[in-house]
C-alpha positions in Angstrom: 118.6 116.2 145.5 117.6 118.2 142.4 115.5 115.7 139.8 116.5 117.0 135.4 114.7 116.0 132.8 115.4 116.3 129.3 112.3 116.1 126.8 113.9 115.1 122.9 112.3 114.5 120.1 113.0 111.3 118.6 111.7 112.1 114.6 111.8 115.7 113.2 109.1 117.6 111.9 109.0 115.7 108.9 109.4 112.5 110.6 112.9 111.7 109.6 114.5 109.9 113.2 117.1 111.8 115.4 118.4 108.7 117.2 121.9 110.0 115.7 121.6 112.7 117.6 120.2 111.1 120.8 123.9 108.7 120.4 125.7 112.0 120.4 124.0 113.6 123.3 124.2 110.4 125.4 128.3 110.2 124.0 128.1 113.9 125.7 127.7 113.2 129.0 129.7 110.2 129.2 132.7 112.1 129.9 130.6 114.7 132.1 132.4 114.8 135.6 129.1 116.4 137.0 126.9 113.6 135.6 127.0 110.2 137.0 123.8 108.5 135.6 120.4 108.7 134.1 117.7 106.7 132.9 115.7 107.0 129.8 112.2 106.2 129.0 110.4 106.7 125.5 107.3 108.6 125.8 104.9 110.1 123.5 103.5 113.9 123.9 100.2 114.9 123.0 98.9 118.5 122.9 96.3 120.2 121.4 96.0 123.6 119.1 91.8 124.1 118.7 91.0 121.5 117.3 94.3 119.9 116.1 95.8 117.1 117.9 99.7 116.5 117.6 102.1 113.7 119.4 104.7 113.4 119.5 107.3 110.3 120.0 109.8 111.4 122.2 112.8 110.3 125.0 113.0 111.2 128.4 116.1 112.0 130.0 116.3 112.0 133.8 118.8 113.2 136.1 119.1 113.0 139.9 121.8 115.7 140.9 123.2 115.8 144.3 123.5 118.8 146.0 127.5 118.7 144.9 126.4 117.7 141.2 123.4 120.0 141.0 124.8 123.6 139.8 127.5 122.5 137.2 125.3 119.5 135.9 122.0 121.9 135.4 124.5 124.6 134.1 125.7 121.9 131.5 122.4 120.3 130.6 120.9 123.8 129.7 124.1 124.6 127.3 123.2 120.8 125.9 119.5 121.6 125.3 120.3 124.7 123.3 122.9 122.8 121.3 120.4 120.2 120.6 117.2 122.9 119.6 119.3 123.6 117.2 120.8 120.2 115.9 116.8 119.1 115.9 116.0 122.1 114.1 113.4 122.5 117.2 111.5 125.4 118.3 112.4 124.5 121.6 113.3 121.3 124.1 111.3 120.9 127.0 113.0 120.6 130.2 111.7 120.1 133.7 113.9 121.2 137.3 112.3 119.8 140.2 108.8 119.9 138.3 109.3 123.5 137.0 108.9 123.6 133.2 111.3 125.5 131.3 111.1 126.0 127.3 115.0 125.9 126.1 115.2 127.7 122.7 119.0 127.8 120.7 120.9 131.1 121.0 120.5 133.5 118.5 
């Protein structure tokens, strides 16, 4: 079993909400043949730049893949990170594999 999870954003930079966009990425995988569940949980980030502290509200997105799920469903929710970098006007979306961080950043 492979474990996915999806870090989004849920205000912008400004602090203008994205929950229209966390409608349309959950609308996304409804139809997903290679996704058959997840839970969320709302979570705030902290991290730290010298001596600037930023946090950041966010939901978590979690995926437990079977081994017949895991390549097309990782596959798809890569593609849907870089769709949603750009949609949030993010650097990048955090996204763990199995407890291995990855930085997703839109294609250029």
């Amino acid at each position: 079993m492979k474990v996915i999870k999806v870090y989004l954003p849920l205000e912008d930079n400004n602090g203008k909400s994205l929950d229209n966009w966390h409608t349309r990425f959950i609308q996304s995988i409804a139809p997903e043949p290679c996704i058959t569940g997840f839970t969320v949980t709302d979570a705030k980030g902290y991290w730290f730049d010298n001596d600037v502290q930023y946090v950041d509200n966010q939901r978590i997105y979690e995926f437990h893949l079977s081994a017949e799920q895991e390549v097309d469903a990782e596959d798809w929710l890569r593609f849907r990170a870089r769709m949603m970098c750009k949609m949030m006007e993010q650097e990048c979306i955090y996204m763990t594999i199995d407890n291995e961080q990855h930085f997703i950043k839109e294609d250029k």
